[in-house]
LUMBA-616777 format. One record per residue (C-alpha): residue in one letter; residue number from 0; x, y, z. Coordinates in steps of 0.05 Angstrom, whole numbers, padded with zeros to 5 digits. Layout:
N
(site a, NUM, (X, Y, Z))
...
This chain:
523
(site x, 0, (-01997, -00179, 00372))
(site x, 1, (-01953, -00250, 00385))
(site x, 2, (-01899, -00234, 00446))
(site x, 3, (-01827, -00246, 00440))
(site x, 4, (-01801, -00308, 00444))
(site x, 5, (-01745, -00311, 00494))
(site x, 6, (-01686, -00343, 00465))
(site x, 7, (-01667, -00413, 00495))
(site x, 8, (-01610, -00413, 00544))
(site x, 9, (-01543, -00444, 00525))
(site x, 10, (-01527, -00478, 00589))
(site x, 11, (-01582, -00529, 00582))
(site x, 12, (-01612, -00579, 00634))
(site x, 13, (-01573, -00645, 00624))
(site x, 14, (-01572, -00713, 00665))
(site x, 15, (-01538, -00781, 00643))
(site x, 16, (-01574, -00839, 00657))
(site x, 17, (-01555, -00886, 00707))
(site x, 18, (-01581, -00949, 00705))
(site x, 19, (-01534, -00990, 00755))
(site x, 20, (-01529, -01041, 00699))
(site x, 21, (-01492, -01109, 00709))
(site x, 22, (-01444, -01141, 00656))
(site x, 23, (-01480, -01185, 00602))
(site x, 24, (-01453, -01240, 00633))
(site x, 25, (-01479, -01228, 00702))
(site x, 26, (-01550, -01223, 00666))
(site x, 27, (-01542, -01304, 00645))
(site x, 28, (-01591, -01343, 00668))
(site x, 29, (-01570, -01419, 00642))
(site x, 30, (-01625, -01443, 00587))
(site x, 31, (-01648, -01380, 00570))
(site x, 32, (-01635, -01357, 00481))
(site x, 33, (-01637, -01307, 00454))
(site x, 34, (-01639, -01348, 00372))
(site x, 35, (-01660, -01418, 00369))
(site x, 36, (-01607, -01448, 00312))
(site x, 37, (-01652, -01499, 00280))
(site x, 38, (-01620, -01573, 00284))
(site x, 39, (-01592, -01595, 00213))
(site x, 40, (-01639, -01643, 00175))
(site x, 41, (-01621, -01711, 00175))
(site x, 42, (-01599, -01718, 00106))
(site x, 43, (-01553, -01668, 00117))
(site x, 44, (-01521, -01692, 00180))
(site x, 45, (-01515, -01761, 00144))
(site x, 46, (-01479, -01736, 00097))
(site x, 47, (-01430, -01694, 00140))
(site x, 48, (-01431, -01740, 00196))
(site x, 49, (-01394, -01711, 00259))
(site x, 50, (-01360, -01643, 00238))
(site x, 51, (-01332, -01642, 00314))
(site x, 52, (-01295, -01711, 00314))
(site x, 53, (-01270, -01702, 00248))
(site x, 54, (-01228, -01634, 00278))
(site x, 55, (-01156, -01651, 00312))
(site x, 56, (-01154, -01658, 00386))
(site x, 57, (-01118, -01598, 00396))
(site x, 58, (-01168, -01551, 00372))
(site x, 59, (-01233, -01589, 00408))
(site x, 60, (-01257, -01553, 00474))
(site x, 61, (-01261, -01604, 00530))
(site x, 62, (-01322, -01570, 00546))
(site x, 63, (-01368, -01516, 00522))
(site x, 64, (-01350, -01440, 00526))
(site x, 65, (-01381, -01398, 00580))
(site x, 66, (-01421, -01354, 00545))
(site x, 67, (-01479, -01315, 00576))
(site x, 68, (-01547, -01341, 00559))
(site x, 69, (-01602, -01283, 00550))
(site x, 70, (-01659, -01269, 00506))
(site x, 71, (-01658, -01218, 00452))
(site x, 72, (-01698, -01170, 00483))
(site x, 73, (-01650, -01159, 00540))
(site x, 74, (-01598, -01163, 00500))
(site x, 75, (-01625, -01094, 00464))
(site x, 76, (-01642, -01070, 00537))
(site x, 77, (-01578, -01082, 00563))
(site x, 78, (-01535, -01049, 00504))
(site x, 79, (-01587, -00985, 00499))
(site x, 80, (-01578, -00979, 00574))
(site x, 81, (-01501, -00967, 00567))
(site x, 82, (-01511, -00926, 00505))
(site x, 83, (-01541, -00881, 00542))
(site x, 84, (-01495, -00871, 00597))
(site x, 85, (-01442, -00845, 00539))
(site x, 86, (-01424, -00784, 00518))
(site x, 87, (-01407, -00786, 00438))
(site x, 88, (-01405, -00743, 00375))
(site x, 89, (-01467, -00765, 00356))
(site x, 90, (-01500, -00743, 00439))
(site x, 91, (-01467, -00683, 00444))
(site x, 92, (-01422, -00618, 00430))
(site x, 93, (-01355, -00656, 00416))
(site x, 94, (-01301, -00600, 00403))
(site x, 95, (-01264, -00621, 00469))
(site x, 96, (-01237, -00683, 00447))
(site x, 97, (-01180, -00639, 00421))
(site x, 98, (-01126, -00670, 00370))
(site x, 99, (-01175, -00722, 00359))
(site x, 100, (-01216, -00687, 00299))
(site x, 101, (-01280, -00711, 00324))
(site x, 102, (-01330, -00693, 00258))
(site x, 103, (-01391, -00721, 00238))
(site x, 104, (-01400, -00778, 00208))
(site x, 105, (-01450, -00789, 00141))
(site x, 106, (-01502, -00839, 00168))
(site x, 107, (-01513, -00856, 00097))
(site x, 108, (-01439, -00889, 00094))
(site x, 109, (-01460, -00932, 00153))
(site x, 110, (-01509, -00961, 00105))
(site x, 111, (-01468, -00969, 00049))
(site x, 112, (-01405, -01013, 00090))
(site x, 113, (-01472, -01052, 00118))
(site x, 114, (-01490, -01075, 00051))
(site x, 115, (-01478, -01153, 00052))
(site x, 116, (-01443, -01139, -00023))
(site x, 117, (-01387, -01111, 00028))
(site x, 118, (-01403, -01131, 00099))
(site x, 119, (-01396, -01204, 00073))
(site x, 120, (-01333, -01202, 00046))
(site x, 121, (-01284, -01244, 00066))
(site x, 122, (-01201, -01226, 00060))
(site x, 123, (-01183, -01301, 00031))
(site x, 124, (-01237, -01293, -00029))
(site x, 125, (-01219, -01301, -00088))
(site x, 126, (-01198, -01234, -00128))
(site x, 127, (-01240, -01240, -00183))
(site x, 128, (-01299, -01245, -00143))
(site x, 129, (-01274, -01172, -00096))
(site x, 130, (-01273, -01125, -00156))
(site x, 131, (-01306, -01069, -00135))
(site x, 132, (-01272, -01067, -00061))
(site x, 133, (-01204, -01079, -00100))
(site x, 134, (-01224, -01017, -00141))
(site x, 135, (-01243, -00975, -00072))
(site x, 136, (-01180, -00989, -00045))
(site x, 137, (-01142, -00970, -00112))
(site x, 138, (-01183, -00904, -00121))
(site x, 139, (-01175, -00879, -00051))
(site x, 140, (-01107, -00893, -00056))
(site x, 141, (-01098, -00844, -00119))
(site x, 142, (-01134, -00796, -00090))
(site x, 143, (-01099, -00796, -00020))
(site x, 144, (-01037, -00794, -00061))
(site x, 145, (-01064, -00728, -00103))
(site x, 146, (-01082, -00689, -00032))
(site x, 147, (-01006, -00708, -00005))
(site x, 148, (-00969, -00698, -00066))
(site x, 149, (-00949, -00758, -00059))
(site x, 150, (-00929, -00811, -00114))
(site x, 151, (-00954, -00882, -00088))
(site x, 152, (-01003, -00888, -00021))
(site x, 153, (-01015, -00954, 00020))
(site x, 154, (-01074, -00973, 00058))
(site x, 155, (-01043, -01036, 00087))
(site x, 156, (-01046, -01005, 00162))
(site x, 157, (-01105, -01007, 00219))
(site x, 158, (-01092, -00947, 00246))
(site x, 159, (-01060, -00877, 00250))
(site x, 160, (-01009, -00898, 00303))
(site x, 161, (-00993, -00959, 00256))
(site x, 162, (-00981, -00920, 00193))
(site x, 163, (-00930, -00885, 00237))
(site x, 164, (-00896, -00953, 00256))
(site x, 165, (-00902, -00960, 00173))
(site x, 166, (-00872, -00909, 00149))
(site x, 167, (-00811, -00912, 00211))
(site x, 168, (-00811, -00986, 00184))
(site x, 169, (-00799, -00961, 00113))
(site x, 170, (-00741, -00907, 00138))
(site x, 171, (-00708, -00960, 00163))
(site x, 172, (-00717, -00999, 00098))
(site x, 173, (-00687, -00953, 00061))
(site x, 174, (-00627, -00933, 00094))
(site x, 175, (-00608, -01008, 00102))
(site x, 176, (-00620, -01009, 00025))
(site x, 177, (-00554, -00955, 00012))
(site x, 178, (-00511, -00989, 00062))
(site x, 179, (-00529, -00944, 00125))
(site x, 180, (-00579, -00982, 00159))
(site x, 181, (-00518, -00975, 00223))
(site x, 182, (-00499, -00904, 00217))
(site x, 183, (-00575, -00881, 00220))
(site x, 184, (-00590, -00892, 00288))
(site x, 185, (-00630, -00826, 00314))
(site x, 186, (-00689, -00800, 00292))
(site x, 187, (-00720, -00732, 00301))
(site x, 188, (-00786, -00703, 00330))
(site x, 189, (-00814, -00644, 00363))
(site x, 190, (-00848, -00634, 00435))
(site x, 191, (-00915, -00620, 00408))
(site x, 192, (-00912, -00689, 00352))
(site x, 193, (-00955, -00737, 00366))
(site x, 194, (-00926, -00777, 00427))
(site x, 195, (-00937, -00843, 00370))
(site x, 196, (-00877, -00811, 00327))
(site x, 197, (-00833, -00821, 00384))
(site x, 198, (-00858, -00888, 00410))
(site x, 199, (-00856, -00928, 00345))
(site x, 200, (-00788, -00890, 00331))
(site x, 201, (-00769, -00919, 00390))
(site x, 202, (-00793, -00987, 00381))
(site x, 203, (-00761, -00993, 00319))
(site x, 204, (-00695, -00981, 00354))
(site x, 205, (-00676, -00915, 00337))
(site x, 206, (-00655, -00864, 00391))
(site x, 207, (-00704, -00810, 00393))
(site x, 208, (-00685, -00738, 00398))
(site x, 209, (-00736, -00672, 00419))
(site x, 210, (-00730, -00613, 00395))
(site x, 211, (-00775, -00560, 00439))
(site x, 212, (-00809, -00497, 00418))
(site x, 213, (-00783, -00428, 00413))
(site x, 214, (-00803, -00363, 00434))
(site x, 215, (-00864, -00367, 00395))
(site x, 216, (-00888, -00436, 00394))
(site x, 217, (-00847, -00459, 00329))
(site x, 218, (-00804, -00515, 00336))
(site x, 219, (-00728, -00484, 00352))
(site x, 220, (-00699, -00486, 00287))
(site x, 221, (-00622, -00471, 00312))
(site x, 222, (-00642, -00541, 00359))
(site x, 223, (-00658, -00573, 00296))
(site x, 224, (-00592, -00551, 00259))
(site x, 225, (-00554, -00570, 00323))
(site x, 226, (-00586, -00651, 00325))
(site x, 227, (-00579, -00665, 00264))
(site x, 228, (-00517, -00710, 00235))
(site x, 229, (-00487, -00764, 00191))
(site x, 230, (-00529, -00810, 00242))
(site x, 231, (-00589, -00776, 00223))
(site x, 232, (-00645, -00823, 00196))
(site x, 233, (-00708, -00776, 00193))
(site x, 234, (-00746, -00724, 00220))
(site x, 235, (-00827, -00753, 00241))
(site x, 236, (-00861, -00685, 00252))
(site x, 237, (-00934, -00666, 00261))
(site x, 238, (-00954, -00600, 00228))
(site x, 239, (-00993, -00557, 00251))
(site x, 240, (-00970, -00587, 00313))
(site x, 241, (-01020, -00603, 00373))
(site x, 242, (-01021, -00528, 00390))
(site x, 243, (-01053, -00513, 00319))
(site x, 244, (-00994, -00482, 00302))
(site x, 245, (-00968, -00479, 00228))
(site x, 246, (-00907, -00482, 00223))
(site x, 247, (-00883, -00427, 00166))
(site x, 248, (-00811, -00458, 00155))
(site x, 249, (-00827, -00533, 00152))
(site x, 250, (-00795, -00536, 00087))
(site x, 251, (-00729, -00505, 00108))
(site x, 252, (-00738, -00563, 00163))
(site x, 253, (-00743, -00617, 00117))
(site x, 254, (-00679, -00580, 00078))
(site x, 255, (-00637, -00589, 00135))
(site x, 256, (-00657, -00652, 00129))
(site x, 257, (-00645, -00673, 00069))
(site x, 258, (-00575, -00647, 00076))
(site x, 259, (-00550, -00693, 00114))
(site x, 260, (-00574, -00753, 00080))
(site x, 261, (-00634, -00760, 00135))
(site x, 262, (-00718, -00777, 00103))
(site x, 263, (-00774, -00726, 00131))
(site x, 264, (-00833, -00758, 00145))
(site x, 265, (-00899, -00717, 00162))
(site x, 266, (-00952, -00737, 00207))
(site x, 267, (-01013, -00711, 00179))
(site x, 268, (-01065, -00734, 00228))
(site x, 269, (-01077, -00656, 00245))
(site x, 270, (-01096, -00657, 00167))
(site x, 271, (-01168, -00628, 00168))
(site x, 272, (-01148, -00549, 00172))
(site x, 273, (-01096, -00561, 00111))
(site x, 274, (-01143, -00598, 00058))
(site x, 275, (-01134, -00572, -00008))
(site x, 276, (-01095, -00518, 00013))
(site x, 277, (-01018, -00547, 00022))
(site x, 278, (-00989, -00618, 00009))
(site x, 279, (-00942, -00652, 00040))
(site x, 280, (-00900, -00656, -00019))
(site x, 281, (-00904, -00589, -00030))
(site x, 282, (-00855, -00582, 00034))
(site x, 283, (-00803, -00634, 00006))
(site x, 284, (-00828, -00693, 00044))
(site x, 285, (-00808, -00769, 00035))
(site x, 286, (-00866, -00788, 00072))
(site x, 287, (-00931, -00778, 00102))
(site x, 288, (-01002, -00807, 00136))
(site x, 289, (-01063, -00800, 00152))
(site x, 290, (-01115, -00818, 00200))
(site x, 291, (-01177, -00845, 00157))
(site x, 292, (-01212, -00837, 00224))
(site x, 293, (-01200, -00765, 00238))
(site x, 294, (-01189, -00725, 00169))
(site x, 295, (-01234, -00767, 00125))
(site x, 296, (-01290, -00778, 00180))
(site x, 297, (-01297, -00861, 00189))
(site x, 298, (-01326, -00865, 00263))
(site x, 299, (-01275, -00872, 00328))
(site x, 300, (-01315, -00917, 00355))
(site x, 301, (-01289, -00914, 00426))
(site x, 302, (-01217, -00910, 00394))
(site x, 303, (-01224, -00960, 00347))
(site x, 304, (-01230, -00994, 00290))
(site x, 305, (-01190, -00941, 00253))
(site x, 306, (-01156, -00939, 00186))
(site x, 307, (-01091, -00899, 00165))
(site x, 308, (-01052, -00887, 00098))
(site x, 309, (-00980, -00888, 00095))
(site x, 310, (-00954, -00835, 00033))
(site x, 311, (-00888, -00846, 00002))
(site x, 312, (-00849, -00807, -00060))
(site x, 313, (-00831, -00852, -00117))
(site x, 314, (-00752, -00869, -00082))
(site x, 315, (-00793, -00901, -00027))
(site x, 316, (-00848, -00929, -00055))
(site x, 317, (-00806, -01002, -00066))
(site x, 318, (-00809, -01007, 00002))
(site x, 319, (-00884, -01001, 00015))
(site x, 320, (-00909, -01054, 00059))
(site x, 321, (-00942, -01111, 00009))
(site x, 322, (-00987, -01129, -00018))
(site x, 323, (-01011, -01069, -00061))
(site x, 324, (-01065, -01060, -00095))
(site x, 325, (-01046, -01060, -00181))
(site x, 326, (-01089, -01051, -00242))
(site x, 327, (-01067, -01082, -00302))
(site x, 328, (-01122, -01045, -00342))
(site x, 329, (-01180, -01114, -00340))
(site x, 330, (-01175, -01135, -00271))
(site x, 331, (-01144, -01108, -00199))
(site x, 332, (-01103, -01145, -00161))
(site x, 333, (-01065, -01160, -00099))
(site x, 334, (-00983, -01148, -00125))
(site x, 335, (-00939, -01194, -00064))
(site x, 336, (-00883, -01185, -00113))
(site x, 337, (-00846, -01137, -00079))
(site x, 338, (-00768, -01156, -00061))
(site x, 339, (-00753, -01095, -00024))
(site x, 340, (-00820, -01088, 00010))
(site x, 341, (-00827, -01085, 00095))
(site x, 342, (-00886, -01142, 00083))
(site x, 343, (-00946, -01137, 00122))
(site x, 344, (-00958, -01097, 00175))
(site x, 345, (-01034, -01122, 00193))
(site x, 346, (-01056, -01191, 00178))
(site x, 347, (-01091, -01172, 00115))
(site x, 348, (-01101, -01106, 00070))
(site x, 349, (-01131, -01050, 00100))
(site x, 350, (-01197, -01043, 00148))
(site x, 351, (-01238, -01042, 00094))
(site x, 352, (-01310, -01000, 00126))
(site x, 353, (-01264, -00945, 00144))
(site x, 354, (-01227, -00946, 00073))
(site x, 355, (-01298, -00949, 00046))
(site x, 356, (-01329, -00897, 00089))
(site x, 357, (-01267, -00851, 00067))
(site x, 358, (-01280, -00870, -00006))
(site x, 359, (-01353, -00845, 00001))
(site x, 360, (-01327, -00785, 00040))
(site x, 361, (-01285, -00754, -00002))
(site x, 362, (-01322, -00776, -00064))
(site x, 363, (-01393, -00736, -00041))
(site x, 364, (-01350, -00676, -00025))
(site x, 365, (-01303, -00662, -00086))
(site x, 366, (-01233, -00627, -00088))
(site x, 367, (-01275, -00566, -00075))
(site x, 368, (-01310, -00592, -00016))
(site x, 369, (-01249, -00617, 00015))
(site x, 370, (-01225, -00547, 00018))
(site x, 371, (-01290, -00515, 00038))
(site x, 372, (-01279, -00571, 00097))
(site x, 373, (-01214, -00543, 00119))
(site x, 374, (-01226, -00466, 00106))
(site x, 375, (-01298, -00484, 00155))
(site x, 376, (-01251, -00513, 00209))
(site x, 377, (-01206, -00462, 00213))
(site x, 378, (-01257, -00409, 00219))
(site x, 379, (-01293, -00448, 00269))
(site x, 380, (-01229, -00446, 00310))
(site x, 381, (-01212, -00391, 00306))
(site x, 382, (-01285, -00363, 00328))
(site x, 383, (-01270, -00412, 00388))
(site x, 384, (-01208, -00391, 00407))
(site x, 385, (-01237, -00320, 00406))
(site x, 386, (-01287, -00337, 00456))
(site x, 387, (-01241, -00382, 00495))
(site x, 388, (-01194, -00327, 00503))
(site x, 389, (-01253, -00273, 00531))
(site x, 390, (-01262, -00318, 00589))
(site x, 391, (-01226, -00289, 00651))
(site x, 392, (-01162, -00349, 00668))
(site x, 393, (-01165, -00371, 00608))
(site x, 394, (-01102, -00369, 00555))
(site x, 395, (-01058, -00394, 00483))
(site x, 396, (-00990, -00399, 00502))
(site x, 397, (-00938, -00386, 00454))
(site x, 398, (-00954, -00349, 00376))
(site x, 399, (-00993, -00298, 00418))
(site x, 400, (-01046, -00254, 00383))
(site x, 401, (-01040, -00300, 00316))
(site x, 402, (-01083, -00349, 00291))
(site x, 403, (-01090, -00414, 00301))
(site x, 404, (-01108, -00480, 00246))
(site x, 405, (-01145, -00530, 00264))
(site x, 406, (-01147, -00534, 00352))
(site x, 407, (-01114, -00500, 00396))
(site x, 408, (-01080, -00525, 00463))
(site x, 409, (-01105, -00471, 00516))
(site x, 410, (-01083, -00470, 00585))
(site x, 411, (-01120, -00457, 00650))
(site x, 412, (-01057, -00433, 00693))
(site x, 413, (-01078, -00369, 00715))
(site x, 414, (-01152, -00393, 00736))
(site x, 415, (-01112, -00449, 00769))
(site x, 416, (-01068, -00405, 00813))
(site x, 417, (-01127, -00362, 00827))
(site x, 418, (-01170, -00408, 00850))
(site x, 419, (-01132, -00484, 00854))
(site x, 420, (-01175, -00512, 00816))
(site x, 421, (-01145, -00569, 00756))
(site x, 422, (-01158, -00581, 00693))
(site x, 423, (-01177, -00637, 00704))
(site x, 424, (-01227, -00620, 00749))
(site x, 425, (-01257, -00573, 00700))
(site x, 426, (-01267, -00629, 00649))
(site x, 427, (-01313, -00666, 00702))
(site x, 428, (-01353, -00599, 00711))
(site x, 429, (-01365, -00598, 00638))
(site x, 430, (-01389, -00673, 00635))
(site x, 431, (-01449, -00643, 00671))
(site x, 432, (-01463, -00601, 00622))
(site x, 433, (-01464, -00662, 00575))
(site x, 434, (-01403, -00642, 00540))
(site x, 435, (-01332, -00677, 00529))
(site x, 436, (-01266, -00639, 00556))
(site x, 437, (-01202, -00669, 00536))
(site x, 438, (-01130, -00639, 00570))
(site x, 439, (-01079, -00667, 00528))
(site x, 440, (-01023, -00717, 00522))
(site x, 441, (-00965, -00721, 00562))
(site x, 442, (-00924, -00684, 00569))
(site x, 443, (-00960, -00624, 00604))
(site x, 444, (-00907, -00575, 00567))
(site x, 445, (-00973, -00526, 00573))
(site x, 446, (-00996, -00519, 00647))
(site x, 447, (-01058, -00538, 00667))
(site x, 448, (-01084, -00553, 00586))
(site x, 449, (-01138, -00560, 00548))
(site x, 450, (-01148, -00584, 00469))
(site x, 451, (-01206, -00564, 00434))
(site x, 452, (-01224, -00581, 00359))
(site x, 453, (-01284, -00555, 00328))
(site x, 454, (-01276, -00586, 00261))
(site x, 455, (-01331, -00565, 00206))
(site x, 456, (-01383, -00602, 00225))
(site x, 457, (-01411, -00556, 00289))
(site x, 458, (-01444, -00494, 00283))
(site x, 459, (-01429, -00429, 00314))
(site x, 460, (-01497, -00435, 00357))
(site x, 461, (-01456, -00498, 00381))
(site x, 462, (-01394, -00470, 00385))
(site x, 463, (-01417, -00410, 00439))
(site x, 464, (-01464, -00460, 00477))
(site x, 465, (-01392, -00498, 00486))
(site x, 466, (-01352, -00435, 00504))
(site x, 467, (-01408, -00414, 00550))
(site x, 468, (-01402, -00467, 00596))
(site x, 469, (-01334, -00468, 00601))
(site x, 470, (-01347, -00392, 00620))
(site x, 471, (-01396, -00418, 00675))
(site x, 472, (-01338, -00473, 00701))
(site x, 473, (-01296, -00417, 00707))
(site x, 474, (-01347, -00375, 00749))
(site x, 475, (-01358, -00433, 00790))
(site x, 476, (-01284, -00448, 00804))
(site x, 477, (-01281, -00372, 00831))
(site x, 478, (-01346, -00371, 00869))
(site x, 479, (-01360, -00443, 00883))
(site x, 480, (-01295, -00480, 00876))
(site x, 481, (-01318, -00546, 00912))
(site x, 482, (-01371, -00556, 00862))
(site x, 483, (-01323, -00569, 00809))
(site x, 484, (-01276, -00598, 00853))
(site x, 485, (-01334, -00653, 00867))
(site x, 486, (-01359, -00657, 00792))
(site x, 487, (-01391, -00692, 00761))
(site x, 488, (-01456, -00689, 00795))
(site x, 489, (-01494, -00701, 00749))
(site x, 490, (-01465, -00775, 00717))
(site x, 491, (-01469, -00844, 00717))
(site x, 492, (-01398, -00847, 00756))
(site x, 493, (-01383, -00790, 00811))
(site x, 494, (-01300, -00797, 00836))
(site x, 495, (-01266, -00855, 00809))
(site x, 496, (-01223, -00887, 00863))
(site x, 497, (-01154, -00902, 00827))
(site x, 498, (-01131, -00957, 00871))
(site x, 499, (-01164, -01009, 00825))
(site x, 500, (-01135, -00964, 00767))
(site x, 501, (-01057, -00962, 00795))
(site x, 502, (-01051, -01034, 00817))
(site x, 503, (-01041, -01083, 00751))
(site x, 504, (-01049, -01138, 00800))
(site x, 505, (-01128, -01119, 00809))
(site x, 506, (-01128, -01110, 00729))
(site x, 507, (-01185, -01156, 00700))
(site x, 508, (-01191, -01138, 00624))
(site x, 509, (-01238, -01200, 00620))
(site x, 510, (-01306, -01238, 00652))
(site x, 511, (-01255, -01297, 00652))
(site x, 512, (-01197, -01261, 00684))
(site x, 513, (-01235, -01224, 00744))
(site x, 514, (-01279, -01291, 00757))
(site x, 515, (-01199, -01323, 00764))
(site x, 516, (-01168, -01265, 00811))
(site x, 517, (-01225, -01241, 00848))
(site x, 518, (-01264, -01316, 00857))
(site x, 519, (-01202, -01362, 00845))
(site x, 520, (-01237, -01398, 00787))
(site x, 521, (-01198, -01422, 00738))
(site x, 522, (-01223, -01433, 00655))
């Protein structure tokens, strides 16, 4: 007769590595190489003769650059060693990096944007010789423009934030266009937007009005009616919004809108709950993005590189920034042609690993897959935010007892005036328990907050190993407060002192620049 087998506890045993491991450049030790570049054969070097001399003056170092000197096998030491004082999606239970949509990523797509056919690619090749990528980038488009409804889709921008600046760029385009570039001076977004709405509405010289949430978490609709104006140049709203809220009435937004000459333009970036199941044409929209490195799972990589799509109906699609990509039914091509275009808004088309990692993405999954992807995340937050919910201190504000998309913005308030314990300080607890804890953007509308987004990709085994140490924080904060006050015990970095951090004079970004303001060298 075999015995049970107890089942394995939830709150595992977890320590990061801490390897108190210098720069790369403190590891130089002069002579040392990591590749010996063979010297060129003679024949060769006669016939070049000195490539150096034969460069102008002004682009000749006096001397050579300080790079660090080190061997290849402490080279791989040195970058394993930090790896492993990280937490990542690919380490651990990721659902706390909330608004973020952090999913897994197909390892098999890492080896298809490493294949020299694409890593060696250059932007100034030729056409004829980039076929294939011109066709990924022409095929992704089509289909990003069948998911938003949308008539014509660029891939010209590097990120999410960036399509944002695009499609602001394009608003302003327009209205210029008919005469009213002047008397379109404010734009319109919503507390729980994306802060990047605001910012690149801001840049671009527009004055930037908020509209806050009602009763129930919506945005205030009677606010709305009461901005709006002949100066009116468009609404930039995220739906759901960062509280995972869907809003029911976006298209009676976009309506009021539209009737007083203003563009709507939706942010999309909370995109994975909505696949295949709404469009953003559907709600009347001029415009739209998305983050290629959220929705259509290309890799954050610490925040970067990322990829996003700018959406447009057929009034605005003259304005797209340029080049785009055209098919004249033999050969793809680069179309600068475009009089009315914003021009470029990145030095060349598109990032192209992340558009090809998207291509692959959406291309192994199918229309049906896409929406198996967004019914799977909505589920899985939902399950969450039933857990979350159970834990004593723990709340949703706003669209109580209803259901949530994508993430959900909780807030710790009454555990916090129970106990005095932060937020913040429970995300440190919970990087002991080798899991990431995000709070949110500014600005803290929701008290004491916390984001989580489960995506698809983690299963419900994951999902209550997550919501059971937040549980345990909890306890802690009510039985043992100053052990999450003190967290993280358990990490390469205890308390960060935030002089360093709130002084820009003791900023060094660079070896070069903290070798000049700590040491006084200078390059």
């Amino acid at each position: 007769m075999s015995l049970p087998i107890a089942p394995k506890p939830r709150l595992r045993r977890f320590h990061q590595a801490r390897w108190d491991e210098p720069i790369i450049f403190e590891l130089s030790t002069p002579g040392e190489r990591g590749v010996l570049v063979p010297r060129p054969e003679p024949k060769v070097r006669d016939a070049v003769g000195d490539v150096v001399a034969a460069l102008p003056e002004g682009v000749r170092r006096p001397t050579p650059p300080r790079l660090p000197e080190i061997a290849q096998m402490r080279v791989l030491r040195h970058y394993l060693r930090l790896s492993q004082q990280n937490l990542g999606a690919d380490l651990n239970i990721d659902v706390g990096q909330g608004t973020c949509t952090m999913k897994y990523s197909p390892k098999v797509n890492e080896a298809v944007i490493n294949t020299p056919k694409l890593a060696d690619l250059h932007p100034l090749q030729a056409e004829a010789s980039a076929q294939g990528v011109l066709e990924v980038f022409w095929q992704l488009e089509r289909m990003l423009a069948e998911i938003s409804g949308m008539d014509r889709v660029s891939l010209h921008s590097a990120a999410g934030s960036a399509a944002i600046w695009t499609n602001v760029a394009m608003i302003r385009a327009y209205h210029a266009a008919r005469g009213e570039g002047d008397q379109r001076t404010e734009v319109i977004t919503t507390i729980f937007s994306h802060p990047s709405n605001a910012a690149c509405a801001e840049m671009a010289g527009y004055d930037v009005i908020t509209i806050h949430p009602d009763a129930d978490g919506y945005p205030d609709i009677d606010a709305l009616k009461a901005a709006v104006s002949d100066r009116t140049a468009a609404l930039l709203i995220t739906n759901p919004e960062d509280t995972g809220i869907f809003n029911p009435r976006i298209r009676e937004f976009v309506d009021i809108v539209h009737g007083v000459g203003g563009l709507a333009a939706y942010d999309q970036a909370n995109a994975n709950g909505i696949l295949g199941i709404t469009q953003a044409r559907a709600a009347g929209f001029d415009l739209c993005h998305f983050n290629l490195h959220k929705t259509f799972s290309t890799p954050h990589a610490c925040g970067g590189p990322a990829a996003g799509a700018s959406g447009v109906s057929a009034e605005l699609a003259p304005f797209l920034p340029g080049p785009l990509v055209e098919y004249d039914g033999d050969h793809f091509f680069l179309d600068h042609n475009r009089p009315q275009s914003i021009g470029k808004v990145a030095p060349f088309y598109g990032v192209t690993p992340n558009i090809v990692r998207a291509y692959a993405w959406i291309r192994a999954l199918g229309a049906e897959g896409l929406r198996a992807v967004a019914e799977t995340a909505v589920l899985n937050n939902n399950y969450l935010l039933k857990r979350v919910l159970d834990i004593p201190g723990a709340s949703a504000p706003y669209a109580s007892g209803r259901r949530r998309i994508e993430q959900v913005r909780y807030s710790w308030q009454e555990l916090h005036e129970q106990t005095g314990v932060t937020s913040e300080e429970i995300g440190l607890r919970v990087a002991d328990f080798g899991a990431h804890y995000w709070t949110s953007h500014h600005p803290h509308v929701v008290p004491q907050p916390f984001t989580l987004e489960p995506t698809e990709s983690y299963s419900k085994d994951e999902l209550d190993e997550y919501a059971d140490i937040l549980a345990e924080v909890a306890r802690e904060a009510r039985e043992t407060p100053d052990v999450v006050r003190t967290a993280p015990h358990n990490q390469t970095v205890h308390h960060t002192h935030h002089d360093d951090l709130d002084d820009p004079e003791r900023w060094a970004i660079t070896w070069r620049a903290y070798r000049r303001k700590h040491f006084g060298e200078h390059p």
